[in-house]
SEDRENKE-405226 format. One record per atom (N, C-alpha, C): residue number from 1; residue in three letters; chain; x, y, z. Coordinates in Angstrom, 2 decimals, always signed. Each point is the difference from the previous one (the first is absolute). Layout:
N
SITE / nr / rest / kette / east / north / up
SITE / NUM / ALA / A / X / Y / Z $
...
% end
This chain:
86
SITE / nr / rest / kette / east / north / up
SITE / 1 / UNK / A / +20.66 / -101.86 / -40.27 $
SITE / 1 / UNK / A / -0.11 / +1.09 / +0.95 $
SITE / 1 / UNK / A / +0.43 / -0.53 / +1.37 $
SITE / 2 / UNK / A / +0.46 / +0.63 / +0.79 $
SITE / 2 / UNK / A / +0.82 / -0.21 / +1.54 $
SITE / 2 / UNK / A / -0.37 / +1.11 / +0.79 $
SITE / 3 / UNK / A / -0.18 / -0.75 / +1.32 $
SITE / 3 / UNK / A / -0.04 / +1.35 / +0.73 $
SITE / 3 / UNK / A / +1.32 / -0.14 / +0.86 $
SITE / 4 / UNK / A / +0.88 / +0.79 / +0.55 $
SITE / 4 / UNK / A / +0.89 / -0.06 / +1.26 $
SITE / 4 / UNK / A / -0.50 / +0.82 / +1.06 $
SITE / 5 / UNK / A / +0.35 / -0.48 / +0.75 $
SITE / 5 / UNK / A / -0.34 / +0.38 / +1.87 $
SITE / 5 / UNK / A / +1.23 / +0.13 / +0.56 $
SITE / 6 / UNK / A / -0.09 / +1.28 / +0.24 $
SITE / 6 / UNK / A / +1.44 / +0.62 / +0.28 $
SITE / 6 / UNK / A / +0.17 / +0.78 / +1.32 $
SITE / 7 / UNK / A / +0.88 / -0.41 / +1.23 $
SITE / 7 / UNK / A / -0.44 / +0.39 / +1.26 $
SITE / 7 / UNK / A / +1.53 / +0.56 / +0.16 $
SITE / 8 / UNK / A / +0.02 / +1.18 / +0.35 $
SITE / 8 / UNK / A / +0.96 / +0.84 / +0.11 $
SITE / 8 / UNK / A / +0.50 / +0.62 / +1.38 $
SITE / 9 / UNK / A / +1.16 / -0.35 / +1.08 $
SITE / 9 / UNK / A / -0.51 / +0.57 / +1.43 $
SITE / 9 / UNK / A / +1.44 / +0.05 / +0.16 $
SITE / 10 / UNK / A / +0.02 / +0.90 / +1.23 $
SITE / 10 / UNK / A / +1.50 / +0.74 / -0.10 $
SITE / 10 / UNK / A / +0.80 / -1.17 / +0.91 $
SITE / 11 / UNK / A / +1.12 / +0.35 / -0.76 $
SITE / 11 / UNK / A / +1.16 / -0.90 / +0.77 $
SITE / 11 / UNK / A / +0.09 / -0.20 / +1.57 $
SITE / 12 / UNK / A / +0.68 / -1.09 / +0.62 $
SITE / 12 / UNK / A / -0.29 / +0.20 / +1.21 $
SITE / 12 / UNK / A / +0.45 / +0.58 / +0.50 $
SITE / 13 / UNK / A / +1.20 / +0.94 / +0.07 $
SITE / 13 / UNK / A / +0.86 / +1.12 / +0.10 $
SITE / 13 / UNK / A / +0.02 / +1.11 / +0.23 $
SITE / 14 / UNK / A / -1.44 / +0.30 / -0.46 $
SITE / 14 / UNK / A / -0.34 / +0.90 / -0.41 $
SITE / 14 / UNK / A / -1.22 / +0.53 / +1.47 $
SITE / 15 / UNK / A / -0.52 / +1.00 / +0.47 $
SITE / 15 / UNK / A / -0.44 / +0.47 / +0.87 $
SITE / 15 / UNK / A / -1.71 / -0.07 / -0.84 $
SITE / 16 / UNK / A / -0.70 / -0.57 / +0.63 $
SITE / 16 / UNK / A / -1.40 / -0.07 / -0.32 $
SITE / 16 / UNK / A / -1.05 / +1.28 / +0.98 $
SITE / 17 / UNK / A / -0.01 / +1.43 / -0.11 $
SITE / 17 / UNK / A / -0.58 / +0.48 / +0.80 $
SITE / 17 / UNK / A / -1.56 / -0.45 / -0.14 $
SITE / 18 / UNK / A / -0.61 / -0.14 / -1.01 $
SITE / 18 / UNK / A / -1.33 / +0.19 / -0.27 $
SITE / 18 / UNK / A / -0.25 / -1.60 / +0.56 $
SITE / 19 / UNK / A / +0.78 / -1.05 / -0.40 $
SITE / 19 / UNK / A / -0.38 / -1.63 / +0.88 $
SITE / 19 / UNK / A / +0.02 / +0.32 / +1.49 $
SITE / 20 / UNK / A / +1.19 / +0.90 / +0.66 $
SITE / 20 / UNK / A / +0.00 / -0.56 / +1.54 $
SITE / 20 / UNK / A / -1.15 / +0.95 / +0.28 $
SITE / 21 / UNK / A / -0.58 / +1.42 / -0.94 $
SITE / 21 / UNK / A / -1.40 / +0.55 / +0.73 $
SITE / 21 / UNK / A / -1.27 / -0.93 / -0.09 $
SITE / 22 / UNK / A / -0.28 / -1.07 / -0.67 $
SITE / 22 / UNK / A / -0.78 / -0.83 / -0.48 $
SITE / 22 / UNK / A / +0.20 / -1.19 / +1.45 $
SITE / 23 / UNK / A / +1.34 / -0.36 / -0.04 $
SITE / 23 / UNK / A / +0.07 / -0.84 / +1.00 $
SITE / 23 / UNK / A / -0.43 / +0.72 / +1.31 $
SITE / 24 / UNK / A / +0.49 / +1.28 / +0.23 $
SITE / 24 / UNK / A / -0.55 / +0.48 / +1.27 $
SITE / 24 / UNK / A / -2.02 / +0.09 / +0.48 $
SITE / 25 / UNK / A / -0.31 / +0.17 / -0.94 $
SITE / 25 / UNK / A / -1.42 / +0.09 / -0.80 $
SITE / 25 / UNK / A / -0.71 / -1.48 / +0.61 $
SITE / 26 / UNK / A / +1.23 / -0.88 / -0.38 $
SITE / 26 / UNK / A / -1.42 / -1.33 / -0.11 $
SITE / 26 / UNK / A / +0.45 / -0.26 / +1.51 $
SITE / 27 / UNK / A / +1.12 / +0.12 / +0.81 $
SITE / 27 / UNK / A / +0.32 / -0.01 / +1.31 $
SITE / 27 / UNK / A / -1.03 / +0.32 / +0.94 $
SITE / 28 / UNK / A / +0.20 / +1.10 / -0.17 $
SITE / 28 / UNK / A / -1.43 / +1.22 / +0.61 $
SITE / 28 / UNK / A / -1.37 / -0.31 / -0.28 $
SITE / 29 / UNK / A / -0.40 / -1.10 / -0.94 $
SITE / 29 / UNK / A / -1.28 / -0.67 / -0.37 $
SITE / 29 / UNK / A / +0.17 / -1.45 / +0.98 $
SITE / 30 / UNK / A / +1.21 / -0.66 / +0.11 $
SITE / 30 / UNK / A / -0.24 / -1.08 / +0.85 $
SITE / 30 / UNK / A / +0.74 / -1.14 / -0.85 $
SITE / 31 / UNK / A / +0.54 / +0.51 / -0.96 $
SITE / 31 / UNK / A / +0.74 / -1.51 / -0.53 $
SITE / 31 / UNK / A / +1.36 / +0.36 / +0.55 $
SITE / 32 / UNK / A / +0.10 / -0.65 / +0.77 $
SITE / 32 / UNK / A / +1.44 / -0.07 / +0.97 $
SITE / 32 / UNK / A / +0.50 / -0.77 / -0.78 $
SITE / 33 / UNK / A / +0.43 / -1.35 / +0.19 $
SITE / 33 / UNK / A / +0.15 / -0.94 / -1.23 $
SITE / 33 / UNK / A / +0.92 / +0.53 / -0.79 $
SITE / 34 / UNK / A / -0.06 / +1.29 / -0.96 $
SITE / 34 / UNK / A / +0.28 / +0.38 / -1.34 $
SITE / 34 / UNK / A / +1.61 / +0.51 / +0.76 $
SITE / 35 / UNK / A / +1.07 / -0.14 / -0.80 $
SITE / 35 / UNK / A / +1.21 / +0.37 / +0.13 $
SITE / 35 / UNK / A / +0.85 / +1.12 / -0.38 $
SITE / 36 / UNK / A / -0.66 / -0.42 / -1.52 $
SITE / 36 / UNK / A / +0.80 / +1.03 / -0.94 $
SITE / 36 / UNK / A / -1.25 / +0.33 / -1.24 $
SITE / 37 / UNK / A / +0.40 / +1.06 / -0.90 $
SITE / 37 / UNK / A / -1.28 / -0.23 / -0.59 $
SITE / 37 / UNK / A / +0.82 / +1.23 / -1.21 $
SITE / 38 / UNK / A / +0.08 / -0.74 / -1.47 $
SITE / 38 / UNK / A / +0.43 / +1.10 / -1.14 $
SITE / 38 / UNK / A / -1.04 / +0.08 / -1.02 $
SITE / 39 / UNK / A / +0.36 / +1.53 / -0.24 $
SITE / 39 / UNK / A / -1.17 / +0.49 / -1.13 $
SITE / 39 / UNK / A / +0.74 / -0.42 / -1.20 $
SITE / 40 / UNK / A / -0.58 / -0.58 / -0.87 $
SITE / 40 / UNK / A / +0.41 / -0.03 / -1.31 $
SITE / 40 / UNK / A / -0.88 / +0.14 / -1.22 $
SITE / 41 / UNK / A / +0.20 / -0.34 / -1.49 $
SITE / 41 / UNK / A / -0.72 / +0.41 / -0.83 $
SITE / 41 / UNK / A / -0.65 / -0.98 / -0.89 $
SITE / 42 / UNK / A / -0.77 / -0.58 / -0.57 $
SITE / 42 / UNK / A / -0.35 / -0.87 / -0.99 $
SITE / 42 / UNK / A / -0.56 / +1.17 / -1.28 $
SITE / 43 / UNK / A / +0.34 / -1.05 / -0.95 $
SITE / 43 / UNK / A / -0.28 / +0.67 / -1.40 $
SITE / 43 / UNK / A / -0.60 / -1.44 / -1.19 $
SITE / 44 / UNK / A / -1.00 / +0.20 / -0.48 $
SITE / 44 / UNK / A / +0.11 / -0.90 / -1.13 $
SITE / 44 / UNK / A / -0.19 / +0.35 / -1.09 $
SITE / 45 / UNK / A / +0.92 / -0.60 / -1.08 $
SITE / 45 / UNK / A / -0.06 / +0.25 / -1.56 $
SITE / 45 / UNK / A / -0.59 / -0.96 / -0.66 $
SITE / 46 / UNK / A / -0.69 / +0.76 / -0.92 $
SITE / 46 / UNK / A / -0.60 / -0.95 / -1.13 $
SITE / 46 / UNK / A / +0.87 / +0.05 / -0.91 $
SITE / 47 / UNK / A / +0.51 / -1.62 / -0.61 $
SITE / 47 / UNK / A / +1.41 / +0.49 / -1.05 $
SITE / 47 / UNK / A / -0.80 / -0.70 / -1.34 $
SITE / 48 / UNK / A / +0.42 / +0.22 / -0.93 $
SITE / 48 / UNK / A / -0.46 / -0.47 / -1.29 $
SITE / 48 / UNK / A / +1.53 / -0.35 / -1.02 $
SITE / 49 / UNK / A / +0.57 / -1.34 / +0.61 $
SITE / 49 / UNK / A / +0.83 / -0.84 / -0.15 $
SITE / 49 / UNK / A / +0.05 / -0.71 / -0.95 $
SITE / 50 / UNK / A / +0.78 / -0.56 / -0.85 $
SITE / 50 / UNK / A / +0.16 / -1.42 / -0.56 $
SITE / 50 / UNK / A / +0.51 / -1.40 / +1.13 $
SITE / 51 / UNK / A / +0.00 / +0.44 / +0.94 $
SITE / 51 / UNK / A / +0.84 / -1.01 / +0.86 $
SITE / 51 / UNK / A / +0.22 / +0.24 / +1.20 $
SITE / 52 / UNK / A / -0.31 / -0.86 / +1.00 $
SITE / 52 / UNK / A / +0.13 / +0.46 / +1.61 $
SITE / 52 / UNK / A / +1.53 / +0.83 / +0.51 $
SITE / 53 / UNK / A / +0.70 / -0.85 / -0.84 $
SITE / 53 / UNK / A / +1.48 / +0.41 / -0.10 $
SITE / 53 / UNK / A / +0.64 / +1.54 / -0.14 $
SITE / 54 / UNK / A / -0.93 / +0.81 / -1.70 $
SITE / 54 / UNK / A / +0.15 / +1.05 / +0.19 $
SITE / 54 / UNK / A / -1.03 / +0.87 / +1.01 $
SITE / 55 / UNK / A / -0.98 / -0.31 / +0.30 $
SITE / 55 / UNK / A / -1.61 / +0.54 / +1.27 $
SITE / 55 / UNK / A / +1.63 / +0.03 / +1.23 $
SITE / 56 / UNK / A / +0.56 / -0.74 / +0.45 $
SITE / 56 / UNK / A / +1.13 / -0.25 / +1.00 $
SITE / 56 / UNK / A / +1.07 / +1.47 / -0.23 $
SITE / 57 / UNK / A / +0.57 / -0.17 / -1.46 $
SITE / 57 / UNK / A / +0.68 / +0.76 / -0.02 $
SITE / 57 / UNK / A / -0.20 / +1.65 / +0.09 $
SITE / 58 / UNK / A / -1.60 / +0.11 / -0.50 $
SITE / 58 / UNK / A / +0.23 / +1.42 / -0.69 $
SITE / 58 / UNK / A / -1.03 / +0.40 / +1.57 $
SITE / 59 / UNK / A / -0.42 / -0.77 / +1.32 $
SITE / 59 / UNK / A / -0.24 / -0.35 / +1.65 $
SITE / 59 / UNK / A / +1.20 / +1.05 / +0.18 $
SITE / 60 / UNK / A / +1.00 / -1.02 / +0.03 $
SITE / 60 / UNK / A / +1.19 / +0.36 / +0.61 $
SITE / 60 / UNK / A / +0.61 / +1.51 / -0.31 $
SITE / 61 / UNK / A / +0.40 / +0.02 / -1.15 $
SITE / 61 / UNK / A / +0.06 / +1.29 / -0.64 $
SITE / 61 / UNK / A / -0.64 / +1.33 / +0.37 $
SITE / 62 / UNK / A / -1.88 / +0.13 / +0.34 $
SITE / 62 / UNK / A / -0.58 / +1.02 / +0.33 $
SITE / 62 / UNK / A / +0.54 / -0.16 / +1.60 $
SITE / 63 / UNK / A / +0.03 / -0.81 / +0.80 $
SITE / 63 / UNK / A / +0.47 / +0.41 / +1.35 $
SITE / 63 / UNK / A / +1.10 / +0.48 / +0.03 $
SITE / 64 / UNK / A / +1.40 / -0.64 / -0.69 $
SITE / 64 / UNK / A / +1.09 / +0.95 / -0.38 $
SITE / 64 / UNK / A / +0.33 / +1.31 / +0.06 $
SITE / 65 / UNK / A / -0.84 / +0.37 / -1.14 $
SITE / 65 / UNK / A / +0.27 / +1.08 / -0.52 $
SITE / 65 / UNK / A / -0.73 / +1.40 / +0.67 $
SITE / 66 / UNK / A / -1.80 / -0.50 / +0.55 $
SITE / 66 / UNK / A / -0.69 / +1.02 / +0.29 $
SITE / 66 / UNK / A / -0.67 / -0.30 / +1.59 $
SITE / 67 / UNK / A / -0.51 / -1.42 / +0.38 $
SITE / 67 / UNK / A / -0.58 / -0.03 / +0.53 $
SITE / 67 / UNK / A / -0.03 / -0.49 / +1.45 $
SITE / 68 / UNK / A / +1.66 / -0.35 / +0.24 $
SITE / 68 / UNK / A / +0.62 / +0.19 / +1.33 $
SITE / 68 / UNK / A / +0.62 / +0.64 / -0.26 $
SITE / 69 / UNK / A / +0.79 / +0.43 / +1.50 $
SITE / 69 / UNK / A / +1.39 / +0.88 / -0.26 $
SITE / 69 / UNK / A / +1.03 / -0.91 / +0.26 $
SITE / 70 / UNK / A / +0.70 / -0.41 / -0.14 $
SITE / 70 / UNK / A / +1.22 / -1.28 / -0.40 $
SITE / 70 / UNK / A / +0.91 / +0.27 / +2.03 $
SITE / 71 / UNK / A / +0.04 / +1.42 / -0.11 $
SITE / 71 / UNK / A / +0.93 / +0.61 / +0.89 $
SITE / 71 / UNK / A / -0.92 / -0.67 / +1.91 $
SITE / 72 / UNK / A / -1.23 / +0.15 / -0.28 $
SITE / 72 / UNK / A / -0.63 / -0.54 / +1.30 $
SITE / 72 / UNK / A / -0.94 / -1.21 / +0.05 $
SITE / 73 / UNK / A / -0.75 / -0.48 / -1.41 $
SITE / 73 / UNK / A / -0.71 / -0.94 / -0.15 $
SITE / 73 / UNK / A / +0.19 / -1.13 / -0.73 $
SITE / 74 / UNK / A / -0.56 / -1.12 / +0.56 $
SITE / 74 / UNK / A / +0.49 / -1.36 / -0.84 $
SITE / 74 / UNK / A / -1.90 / -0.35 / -0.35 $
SITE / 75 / UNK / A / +0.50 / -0.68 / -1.07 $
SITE / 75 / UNK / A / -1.35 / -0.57 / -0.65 $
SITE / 75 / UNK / A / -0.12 / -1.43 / -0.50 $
SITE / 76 / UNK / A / -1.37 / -0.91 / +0.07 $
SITE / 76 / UNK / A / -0.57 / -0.86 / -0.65 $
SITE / 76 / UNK / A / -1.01 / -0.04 / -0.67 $
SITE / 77 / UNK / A / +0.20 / -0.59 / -1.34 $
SITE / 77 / UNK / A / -1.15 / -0.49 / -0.42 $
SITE / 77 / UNK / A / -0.50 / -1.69 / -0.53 $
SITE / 78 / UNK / A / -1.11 / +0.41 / -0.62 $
SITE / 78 / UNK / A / -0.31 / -1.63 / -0.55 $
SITE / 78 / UNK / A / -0.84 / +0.59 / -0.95 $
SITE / 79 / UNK / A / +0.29 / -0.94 / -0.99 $
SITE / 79 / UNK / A / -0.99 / +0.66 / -1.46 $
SITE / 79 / UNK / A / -0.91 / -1.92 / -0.16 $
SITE / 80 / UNK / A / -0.97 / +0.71 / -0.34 $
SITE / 80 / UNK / A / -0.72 / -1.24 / -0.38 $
SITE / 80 / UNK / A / -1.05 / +0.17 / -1.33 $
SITE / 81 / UNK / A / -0.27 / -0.95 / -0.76 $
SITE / 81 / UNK / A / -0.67 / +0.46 / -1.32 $
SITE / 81 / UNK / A / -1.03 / -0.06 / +0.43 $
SITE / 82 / UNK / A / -0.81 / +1.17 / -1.10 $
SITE / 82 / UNK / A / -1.70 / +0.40 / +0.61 $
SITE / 82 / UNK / A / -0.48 / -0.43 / -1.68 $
SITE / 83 / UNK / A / -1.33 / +0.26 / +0.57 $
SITE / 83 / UNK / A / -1.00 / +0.08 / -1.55 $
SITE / 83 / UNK / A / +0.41 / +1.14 / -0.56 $
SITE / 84 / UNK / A / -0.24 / -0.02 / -1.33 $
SITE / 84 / UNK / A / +0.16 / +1.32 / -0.62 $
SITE / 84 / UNK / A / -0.87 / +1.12 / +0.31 $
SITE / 85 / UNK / A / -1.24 / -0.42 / +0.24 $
SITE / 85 / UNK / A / -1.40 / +0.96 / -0.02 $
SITE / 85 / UNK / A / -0.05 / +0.53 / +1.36 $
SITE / 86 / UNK / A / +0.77 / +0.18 / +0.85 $
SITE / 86 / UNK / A / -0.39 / +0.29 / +1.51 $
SITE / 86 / UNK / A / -0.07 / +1.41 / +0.20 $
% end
């Protein structure tokens, strides 16, 4: 069993309205400091694998296909093996 940790956040290209209202947010609280600030997404799967290799592949595949949009977001993950019973 594997879990991957999969963090999904839009390209840099791309116009972040909901980060720069967040950044304006913590401004107006007093963290001057803060520069820039993007919203993005985490997701984790529980995979039930023979092999970190395919837990990697069939990772890659669900962000592909469903769980970014290719056109504005880039993604990482890391799969690591879990207990079975969790």
């Amino acid at each position: 069993m594997y879990i991957s940790k999969i963090n999904i956040s839009l390209r840099k290209t791309i116009l972040d309205p909901q980060g720069k209202a967040i950044e304006h947010s913590l401004k107006s609280l007093g963290f001057e400091p803060i520069v820039d600030t993007r919203i993005g997404k985490y997701i984790e799967l529980k995979i039930d694998a023979v092999s970190k290799q395919e837990a990697e592949k069939i990772s890659e595949e669900a962000c592909k296909k469903l769980l970014a949009n290719p056109v504005m977001e880039d993604f990482t993950f890391e799969v690591t093996e879990i207990g079975g019973t969790e």
